[in-house]
N, CA, C and O atoms as a Tripos MOL2 file, in Angstrom:
@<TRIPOS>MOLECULE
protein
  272   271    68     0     0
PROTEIN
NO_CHARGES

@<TRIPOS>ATOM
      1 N           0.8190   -1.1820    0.0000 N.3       1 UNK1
      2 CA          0.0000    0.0000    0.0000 C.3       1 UNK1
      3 C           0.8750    1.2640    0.0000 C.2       1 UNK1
      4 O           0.7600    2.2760   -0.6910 O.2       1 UNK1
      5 N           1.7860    0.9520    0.9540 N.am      2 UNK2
      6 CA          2.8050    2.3880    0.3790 C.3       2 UNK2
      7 C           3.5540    2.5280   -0.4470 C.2       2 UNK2
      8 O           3.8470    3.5830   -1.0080 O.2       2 UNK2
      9 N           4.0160    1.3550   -0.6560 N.am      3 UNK3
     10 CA          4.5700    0.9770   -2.1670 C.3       3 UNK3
     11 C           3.8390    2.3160   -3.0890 C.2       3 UNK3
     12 O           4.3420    3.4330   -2.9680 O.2       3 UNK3
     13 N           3.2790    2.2220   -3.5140 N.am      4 UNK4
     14 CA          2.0870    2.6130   -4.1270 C.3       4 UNK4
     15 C           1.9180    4.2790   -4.0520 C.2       4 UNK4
     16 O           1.6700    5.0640   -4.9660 O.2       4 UNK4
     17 N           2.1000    4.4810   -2.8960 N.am      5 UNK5
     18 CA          2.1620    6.0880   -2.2950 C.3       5 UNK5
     19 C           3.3660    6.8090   -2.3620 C.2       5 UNK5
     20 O           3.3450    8.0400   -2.3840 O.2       5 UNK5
     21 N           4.5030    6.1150   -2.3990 N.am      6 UNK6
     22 CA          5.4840    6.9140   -2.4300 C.3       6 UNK6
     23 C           6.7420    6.4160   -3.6630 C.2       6 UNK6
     24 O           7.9700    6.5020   -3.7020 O.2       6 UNK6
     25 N           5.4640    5.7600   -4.7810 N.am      7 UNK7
     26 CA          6.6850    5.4220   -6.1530 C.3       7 UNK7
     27 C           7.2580    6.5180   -7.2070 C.2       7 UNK7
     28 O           8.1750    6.3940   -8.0190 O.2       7 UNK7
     29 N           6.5550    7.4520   -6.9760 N.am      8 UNK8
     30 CA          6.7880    8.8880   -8.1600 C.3       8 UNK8
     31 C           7.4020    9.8710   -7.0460 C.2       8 UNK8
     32 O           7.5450   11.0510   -7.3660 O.2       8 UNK8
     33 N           7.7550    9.4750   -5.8210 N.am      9 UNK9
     34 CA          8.6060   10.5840   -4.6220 C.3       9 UNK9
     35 C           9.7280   10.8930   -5.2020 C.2       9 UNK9
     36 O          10.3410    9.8490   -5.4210 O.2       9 UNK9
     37 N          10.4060   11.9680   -5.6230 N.am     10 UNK10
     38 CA         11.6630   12.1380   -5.7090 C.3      10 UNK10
     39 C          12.0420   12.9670   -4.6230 C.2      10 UNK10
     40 O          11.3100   13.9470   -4.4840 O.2      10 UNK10
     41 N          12.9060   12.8660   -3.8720 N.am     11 UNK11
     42 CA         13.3540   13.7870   -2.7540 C.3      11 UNK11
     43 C          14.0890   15.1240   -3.3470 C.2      11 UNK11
     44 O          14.9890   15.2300   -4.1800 O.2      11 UNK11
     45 N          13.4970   15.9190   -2.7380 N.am     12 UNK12
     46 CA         14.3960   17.3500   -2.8460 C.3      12 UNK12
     47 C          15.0050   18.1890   -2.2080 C.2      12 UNK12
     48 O          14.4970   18.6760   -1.1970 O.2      12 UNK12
     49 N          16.7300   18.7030   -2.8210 N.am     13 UNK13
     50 CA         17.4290   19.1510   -1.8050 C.3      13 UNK13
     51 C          17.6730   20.1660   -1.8650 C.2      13 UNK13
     52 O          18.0650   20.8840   -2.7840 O.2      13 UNK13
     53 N          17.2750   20.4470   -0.0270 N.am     14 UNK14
     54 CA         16.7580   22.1390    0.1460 C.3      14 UNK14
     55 C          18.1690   22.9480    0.4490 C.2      14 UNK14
     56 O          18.9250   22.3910    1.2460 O.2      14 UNK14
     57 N          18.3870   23.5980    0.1600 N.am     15 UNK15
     58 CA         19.9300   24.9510    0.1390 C.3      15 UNK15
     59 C          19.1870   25.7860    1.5470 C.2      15 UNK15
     60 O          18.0770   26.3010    1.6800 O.2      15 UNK15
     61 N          20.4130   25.6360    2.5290 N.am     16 UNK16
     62 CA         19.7800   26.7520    3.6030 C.3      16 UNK16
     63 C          20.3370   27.5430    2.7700 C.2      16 UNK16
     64 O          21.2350   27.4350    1.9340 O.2      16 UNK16
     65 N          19.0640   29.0770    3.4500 N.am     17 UNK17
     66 CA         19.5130   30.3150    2.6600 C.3      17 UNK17
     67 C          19.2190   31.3860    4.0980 C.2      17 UNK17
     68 O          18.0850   31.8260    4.2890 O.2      17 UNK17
     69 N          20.3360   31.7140    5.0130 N.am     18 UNK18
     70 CA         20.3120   32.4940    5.8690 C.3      18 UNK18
     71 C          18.9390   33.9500    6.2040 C.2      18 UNK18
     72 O          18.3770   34.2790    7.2490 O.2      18 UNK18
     73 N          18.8280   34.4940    4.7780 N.am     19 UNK19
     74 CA         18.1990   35.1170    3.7800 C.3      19 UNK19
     75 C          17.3620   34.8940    4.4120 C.2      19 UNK19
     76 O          17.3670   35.7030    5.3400 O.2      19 UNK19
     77 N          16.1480   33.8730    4.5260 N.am     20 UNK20
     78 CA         14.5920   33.2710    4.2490 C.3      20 UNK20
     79 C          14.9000   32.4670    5.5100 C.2      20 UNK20
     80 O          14.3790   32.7740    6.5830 O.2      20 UNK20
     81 N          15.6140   31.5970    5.4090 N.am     21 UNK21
     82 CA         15.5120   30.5390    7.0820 C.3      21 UNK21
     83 C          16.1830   30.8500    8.6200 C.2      21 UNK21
     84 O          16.1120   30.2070    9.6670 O.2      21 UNK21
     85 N          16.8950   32.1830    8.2640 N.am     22 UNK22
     86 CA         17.0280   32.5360    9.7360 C.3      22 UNK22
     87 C          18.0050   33.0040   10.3090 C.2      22 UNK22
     88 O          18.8530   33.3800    9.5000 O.2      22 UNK22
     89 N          18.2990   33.1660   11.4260 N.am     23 UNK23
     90 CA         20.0040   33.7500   11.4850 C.3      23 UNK23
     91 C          20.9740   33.5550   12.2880 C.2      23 UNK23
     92 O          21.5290   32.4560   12.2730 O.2      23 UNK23
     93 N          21.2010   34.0890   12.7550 N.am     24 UNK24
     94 CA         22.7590   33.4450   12.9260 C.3      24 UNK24
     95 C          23.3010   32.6350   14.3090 C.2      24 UNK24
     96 O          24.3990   32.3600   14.7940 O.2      24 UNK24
     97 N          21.5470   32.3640   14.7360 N.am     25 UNK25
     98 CA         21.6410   32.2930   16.8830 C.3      25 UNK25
     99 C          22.7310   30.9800   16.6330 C.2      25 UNK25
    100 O          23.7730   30.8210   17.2680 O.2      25 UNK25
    101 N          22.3080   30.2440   15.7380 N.am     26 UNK26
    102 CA         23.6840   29.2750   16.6020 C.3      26 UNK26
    103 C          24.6400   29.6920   16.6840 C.2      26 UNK26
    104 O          25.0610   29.3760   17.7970 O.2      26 UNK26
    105 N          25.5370   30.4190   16.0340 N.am     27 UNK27
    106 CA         27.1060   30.8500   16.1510 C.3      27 UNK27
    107 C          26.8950   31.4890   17.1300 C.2      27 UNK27
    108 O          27.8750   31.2680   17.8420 O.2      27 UNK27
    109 N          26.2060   32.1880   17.6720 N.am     28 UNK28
    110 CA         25.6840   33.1470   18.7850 C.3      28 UNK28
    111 C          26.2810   32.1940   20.2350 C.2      28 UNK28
    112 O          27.0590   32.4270   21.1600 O.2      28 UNK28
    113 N          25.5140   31.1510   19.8530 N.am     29 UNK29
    114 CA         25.1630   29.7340   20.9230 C.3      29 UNK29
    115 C          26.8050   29.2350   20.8670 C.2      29 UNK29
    116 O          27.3640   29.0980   21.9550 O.2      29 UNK29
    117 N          27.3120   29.0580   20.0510 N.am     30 UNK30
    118 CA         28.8310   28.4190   19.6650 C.3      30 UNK30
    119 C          29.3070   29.3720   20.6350 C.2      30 UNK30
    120 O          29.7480   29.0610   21.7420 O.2      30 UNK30
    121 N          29.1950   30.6120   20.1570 N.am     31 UNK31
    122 CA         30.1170   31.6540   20.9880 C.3      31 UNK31
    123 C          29.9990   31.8480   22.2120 C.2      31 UNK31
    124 O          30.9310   31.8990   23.0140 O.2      31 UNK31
    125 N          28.9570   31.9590   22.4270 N.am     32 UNK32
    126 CA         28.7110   31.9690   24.2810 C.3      32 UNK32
    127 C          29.2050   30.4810   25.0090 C.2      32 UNK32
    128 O          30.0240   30.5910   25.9220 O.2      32 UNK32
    129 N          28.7630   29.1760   24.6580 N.am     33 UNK33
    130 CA         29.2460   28.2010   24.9130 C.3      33 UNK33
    131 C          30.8930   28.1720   24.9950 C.2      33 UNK33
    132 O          31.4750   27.4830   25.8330 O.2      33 UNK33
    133 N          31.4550   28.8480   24.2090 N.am     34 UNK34
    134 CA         32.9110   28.7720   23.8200 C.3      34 UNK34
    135 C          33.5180   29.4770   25.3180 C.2      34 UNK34
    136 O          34.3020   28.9310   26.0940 O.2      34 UNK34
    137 N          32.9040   30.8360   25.4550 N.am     35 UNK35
    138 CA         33.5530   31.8620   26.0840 C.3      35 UNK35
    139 C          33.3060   31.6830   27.7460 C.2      35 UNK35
    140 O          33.9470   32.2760   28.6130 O.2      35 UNK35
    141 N          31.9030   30.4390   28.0320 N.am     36 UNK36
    142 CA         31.4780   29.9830   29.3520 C.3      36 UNK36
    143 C          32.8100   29.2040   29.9060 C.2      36 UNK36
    144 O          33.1350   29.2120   31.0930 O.2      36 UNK36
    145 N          33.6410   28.4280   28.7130 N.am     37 UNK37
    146 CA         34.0220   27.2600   28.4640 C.3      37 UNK37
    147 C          35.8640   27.8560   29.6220 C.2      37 UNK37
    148 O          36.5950   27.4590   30.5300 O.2      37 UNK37
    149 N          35.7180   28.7440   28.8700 N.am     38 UNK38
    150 CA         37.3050   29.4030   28.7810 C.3      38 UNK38
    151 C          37.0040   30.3700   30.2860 C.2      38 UNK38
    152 O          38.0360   30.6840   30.8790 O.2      38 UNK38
    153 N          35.8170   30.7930   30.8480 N.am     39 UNK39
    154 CA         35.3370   31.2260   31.2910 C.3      39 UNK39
    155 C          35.8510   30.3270   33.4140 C.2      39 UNK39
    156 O          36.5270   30.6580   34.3880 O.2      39 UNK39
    157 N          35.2990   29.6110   33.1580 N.am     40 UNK40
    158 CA         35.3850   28.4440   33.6610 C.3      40 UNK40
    159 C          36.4040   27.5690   34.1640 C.2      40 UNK40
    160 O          36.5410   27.1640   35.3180 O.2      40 UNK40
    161 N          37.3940   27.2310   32.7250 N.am     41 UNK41
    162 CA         38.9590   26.9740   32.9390 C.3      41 UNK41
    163 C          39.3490   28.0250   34.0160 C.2      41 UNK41
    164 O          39.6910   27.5760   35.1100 O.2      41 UNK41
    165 N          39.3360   29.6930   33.7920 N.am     42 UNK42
    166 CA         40.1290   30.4530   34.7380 C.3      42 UNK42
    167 C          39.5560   30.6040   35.8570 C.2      42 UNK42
    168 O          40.0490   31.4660   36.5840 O.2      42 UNK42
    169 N          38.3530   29.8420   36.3710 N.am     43 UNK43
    170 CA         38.0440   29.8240   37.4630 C.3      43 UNK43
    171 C          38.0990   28.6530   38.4000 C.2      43 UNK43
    172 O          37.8430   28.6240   39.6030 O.2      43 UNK43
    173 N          38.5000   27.6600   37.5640 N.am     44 UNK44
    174 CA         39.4300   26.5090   38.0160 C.3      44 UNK44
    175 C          40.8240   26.6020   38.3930 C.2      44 UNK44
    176 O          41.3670   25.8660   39.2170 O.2      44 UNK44
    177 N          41.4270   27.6220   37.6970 N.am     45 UNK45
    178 CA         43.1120   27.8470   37.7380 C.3      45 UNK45
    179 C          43.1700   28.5560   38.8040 C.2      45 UNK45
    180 O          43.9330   28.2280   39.7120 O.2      45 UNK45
    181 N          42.3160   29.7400   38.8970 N.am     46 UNK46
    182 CA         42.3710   31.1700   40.3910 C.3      46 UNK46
    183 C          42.4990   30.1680   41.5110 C.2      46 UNK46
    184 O          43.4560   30.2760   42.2770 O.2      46 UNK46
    185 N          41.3730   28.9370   41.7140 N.am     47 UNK47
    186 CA         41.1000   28.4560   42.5760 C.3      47 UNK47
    187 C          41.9840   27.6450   42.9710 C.2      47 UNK47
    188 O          42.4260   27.4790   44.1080 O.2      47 UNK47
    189 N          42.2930   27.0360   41.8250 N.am     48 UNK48
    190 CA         43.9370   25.9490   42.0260 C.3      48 UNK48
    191 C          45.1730   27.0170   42.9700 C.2      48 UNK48
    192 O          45.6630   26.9060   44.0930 O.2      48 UNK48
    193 N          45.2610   27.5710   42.3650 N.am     49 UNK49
    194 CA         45.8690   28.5800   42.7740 C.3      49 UNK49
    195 C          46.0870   29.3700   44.3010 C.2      49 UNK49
    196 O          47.0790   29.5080   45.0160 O.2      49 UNK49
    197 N          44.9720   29.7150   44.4010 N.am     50 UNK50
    198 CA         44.3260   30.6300   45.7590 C.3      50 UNK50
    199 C          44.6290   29.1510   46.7930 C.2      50 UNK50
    200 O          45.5140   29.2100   47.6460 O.2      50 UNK50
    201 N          43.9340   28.0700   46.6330 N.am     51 UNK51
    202 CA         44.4430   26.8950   47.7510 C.3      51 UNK51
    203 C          45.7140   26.5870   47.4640 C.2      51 UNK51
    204 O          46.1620   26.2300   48.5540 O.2      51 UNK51
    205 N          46.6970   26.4910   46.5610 N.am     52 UNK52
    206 CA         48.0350   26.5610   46.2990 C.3      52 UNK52
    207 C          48.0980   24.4600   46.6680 C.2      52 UNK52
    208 O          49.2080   24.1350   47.0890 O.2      52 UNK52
    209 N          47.7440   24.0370   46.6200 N.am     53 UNK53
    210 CA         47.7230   22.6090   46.4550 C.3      53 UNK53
    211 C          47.7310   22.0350   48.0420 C.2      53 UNK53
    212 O          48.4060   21.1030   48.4810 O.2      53 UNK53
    213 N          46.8310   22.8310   48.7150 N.am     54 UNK54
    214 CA         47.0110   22.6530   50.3720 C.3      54 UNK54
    215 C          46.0910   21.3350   50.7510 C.2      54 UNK54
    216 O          44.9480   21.5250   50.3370 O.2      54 UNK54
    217 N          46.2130   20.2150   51.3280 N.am     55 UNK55
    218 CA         45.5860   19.4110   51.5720 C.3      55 UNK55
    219 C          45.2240   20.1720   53.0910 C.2      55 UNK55
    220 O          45.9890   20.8820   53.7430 O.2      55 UNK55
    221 N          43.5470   19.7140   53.4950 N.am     56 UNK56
    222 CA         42.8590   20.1270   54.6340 C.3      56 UNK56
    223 C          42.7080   19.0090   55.6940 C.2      56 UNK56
    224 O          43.3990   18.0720   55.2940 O.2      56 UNK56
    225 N          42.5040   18.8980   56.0960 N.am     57 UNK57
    226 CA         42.2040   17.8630   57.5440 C.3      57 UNK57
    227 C          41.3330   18.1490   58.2110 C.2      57 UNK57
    228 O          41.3670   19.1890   58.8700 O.2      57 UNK57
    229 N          40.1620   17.2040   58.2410 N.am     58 UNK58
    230 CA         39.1580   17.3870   58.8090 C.3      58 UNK58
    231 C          39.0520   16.6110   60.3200 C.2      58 UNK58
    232 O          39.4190   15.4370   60.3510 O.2      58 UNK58
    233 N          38.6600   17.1140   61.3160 N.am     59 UNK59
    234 CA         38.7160   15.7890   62.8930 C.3      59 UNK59
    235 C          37.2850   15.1000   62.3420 C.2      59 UNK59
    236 O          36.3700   15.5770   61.6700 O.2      59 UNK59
    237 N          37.4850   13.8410   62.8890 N.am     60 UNK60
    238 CA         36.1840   13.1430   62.9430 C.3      60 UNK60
    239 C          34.7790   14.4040   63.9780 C.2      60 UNK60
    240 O          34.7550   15.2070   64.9110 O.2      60 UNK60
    241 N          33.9390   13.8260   63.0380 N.am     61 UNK61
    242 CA         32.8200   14.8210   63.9070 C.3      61 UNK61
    243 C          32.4490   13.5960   65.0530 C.2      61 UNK61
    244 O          32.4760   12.3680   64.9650 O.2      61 UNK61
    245 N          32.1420   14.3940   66.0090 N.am     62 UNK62
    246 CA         31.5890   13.5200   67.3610 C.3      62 UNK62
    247 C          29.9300   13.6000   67.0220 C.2      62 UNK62
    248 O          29.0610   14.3130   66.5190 O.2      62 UNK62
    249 N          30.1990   12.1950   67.7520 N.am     63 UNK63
    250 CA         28.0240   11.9650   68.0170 C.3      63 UNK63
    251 C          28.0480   11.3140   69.5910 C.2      63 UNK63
    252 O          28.8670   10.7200   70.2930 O.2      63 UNK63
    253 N          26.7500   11.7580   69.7000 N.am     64 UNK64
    254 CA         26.4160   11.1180   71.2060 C.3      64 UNK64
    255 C          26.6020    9.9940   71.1990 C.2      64 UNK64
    256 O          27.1260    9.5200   72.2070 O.2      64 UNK64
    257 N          26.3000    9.2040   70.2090 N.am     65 UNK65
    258 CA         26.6500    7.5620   70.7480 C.3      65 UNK65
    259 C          28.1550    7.2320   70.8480 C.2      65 UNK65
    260 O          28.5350    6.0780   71.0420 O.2      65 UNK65
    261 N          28.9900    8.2590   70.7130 N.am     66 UNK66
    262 CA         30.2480    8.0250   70.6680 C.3      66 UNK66
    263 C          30.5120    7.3330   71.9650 C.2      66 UNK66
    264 O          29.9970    7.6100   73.0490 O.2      66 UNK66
    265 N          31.7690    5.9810   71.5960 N.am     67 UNK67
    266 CA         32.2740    5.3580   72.9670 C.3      67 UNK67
    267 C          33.5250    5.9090   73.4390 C.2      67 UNK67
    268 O          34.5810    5.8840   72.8070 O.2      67 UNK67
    269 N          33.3300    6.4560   74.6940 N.am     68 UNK68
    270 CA         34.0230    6.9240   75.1560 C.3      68 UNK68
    271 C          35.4600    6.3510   75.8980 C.2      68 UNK68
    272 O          36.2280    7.1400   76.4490 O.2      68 UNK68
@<TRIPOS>BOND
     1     1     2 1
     2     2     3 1
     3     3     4 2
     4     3     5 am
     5     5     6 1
     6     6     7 1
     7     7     8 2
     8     7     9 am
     9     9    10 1
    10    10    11 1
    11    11    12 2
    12    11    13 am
    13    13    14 1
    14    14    15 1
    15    15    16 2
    16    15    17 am
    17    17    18 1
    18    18    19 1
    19    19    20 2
    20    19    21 am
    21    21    22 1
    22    22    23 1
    23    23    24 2
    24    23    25 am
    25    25    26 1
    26    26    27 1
    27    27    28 2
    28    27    29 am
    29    29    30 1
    30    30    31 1
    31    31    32 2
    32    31    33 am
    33    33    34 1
    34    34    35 1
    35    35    36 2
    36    35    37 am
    37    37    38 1
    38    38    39 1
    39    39    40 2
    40    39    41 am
    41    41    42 1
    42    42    43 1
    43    43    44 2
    44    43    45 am
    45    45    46 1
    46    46    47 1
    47    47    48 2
    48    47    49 am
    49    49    50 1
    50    50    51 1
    51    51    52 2
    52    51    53 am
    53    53    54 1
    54    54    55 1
    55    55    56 2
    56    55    57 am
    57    57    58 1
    58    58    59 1
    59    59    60 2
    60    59    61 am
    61    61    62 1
    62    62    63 1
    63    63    64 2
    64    63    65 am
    65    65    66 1
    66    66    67 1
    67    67    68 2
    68    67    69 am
    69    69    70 1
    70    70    71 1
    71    71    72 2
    72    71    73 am
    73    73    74 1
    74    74    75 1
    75    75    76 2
    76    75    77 am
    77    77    78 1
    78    78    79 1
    79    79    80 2
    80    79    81 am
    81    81    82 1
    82    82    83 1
    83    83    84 2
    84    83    85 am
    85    85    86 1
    86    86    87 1
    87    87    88 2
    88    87    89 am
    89    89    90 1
    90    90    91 1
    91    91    92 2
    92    91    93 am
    93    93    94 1
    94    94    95 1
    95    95    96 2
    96    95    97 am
    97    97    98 1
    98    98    99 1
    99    99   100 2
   100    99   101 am
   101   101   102 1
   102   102   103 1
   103   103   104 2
   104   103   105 am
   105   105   106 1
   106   106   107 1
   107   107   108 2
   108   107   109 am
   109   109   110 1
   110   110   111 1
   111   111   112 2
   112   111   113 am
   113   113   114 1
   114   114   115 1
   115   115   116 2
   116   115   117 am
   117   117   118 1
   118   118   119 1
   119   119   120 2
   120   119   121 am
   121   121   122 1
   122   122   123 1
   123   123   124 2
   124   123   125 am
   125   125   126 1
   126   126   127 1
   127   127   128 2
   128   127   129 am
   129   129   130 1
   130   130   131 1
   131   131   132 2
   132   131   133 am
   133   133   134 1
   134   134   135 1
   135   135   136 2
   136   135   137 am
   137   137   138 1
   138   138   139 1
   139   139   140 2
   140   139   141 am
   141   141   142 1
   142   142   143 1
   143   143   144 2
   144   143   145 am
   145   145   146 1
   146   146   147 1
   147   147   148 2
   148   147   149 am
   149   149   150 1
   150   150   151 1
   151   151   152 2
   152   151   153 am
   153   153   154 1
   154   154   155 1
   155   155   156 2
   156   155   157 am
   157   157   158 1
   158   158   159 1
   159   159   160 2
   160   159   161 am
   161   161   162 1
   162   162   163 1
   163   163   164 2
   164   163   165 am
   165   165   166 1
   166   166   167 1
   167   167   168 2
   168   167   169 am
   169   169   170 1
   170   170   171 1
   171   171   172 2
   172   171   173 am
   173   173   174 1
   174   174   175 1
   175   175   176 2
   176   175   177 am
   177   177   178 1
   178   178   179 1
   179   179   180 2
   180   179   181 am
   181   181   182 1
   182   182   183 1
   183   183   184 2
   184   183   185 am
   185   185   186 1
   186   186   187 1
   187   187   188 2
   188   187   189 am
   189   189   190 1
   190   190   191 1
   191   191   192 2
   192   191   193 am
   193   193   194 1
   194   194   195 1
   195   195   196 2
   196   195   197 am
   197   197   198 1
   198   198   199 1
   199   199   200 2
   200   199   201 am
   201   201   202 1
   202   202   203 1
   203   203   204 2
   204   203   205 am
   205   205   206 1
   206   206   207 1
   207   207   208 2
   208   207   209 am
   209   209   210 1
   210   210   211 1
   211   211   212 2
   212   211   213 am
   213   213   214 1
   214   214   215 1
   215   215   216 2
   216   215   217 am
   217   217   218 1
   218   218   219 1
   219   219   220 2
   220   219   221 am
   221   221   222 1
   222   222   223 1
   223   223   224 2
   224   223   225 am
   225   225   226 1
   226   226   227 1
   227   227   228 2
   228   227   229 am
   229   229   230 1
   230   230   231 1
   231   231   232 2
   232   231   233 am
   233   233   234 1
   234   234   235 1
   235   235   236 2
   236   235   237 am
   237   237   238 1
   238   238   239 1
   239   239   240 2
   240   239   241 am
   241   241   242 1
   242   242   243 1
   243   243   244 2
   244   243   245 am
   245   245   246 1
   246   246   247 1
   247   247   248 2
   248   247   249 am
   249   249   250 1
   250   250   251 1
   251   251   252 2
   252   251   253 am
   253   253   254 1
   254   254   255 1
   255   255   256 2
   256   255   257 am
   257   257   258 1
   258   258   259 1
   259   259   260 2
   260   259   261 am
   261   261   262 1
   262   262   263 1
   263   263   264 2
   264   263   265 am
   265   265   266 1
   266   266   267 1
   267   267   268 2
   268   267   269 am
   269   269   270 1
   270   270   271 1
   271   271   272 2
@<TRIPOS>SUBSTRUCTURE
     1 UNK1         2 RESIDUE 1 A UNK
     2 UNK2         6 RESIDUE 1 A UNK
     3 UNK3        10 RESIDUE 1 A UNK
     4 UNK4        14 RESIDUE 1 A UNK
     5 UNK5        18 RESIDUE 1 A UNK
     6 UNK6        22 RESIDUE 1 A UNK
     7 UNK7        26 RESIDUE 1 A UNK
     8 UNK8        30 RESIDUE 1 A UNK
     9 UNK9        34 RESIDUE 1 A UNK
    10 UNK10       38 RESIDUE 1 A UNK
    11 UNK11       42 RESIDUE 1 A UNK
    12 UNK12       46 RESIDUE 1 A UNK
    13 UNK13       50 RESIDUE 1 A UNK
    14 UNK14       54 RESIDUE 1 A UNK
    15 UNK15       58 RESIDUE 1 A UNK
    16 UNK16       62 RESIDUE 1 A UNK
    17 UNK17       66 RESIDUE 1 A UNK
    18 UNK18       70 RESIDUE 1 A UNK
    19 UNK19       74 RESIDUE 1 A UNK
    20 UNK20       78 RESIDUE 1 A UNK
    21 UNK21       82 RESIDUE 1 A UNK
    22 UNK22       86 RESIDUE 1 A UNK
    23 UNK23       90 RESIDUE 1 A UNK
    24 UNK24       94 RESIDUE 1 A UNK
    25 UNK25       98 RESIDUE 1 A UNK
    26 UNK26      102 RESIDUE 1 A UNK
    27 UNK27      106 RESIDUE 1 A UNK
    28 UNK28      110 RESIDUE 1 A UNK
    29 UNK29      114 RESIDUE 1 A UNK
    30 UNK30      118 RESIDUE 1 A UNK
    31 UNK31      122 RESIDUE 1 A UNK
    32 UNK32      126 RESIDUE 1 A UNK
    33 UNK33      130 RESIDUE 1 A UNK
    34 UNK34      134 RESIDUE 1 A UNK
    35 UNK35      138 RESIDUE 1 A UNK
    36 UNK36      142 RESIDUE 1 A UNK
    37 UNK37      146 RESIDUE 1 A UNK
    38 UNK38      150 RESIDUE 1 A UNK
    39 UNK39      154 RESIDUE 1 A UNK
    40 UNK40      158 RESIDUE 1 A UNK
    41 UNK41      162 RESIDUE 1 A UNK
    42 UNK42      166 RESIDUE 1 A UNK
    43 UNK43      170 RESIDUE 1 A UNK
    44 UNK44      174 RESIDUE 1 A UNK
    45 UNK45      178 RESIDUE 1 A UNK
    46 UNK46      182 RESIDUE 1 A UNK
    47 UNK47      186 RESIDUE 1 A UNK
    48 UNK48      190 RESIDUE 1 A UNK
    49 UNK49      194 RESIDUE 1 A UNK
    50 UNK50      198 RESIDUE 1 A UNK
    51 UNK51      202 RESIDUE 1 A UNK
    52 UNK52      206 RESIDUE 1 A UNK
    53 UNK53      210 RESIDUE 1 A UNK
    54 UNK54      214 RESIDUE 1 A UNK
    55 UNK55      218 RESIDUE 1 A UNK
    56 UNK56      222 RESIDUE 1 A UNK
    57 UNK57      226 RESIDUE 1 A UNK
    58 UNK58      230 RESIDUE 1 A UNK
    59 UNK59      234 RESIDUE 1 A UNK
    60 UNK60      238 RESIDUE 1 A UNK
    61 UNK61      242 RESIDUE 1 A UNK
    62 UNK62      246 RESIDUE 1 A UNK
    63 UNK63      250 RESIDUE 1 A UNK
    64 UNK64      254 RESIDUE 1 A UNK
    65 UNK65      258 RESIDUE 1 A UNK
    66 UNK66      262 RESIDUE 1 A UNK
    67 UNK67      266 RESIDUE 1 A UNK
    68 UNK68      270 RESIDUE 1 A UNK
């Protein structure tokens, strides 16, 4: 039955045309994504940085059922 429905289909190939279909938000999207990206790295590095590679030490926290 579809045989039938789709034997004279030729597919046709559509040309984006900025023009008529739209504009430019993805590069927009590329760019902001890009600049979050790099954004991000230097707020990983400050931080690397600012703790300077200090390991912390925490004491065990106490609880009442602790045995004394």
């Amino acid at each position: 039955m579809s045989d039938d429905l789709f034997k004279d289909y030729v597919p046709e190939i559509l040309e984006y045309d900025p023009e008529v279909d739209g504009s430019d938000e993805h590069k927009i999207r590329d760019e902001h994504l890009s600049t979050k990206e790099s954004l991000l790295e230097q707020i990983r590095k400050k931080k690397a940085a600012a703790k300077k590679n200090q390991t912390t030490f925490r004491q065990n926290i106490r609880t009442e059922n602790e045995i004394k």
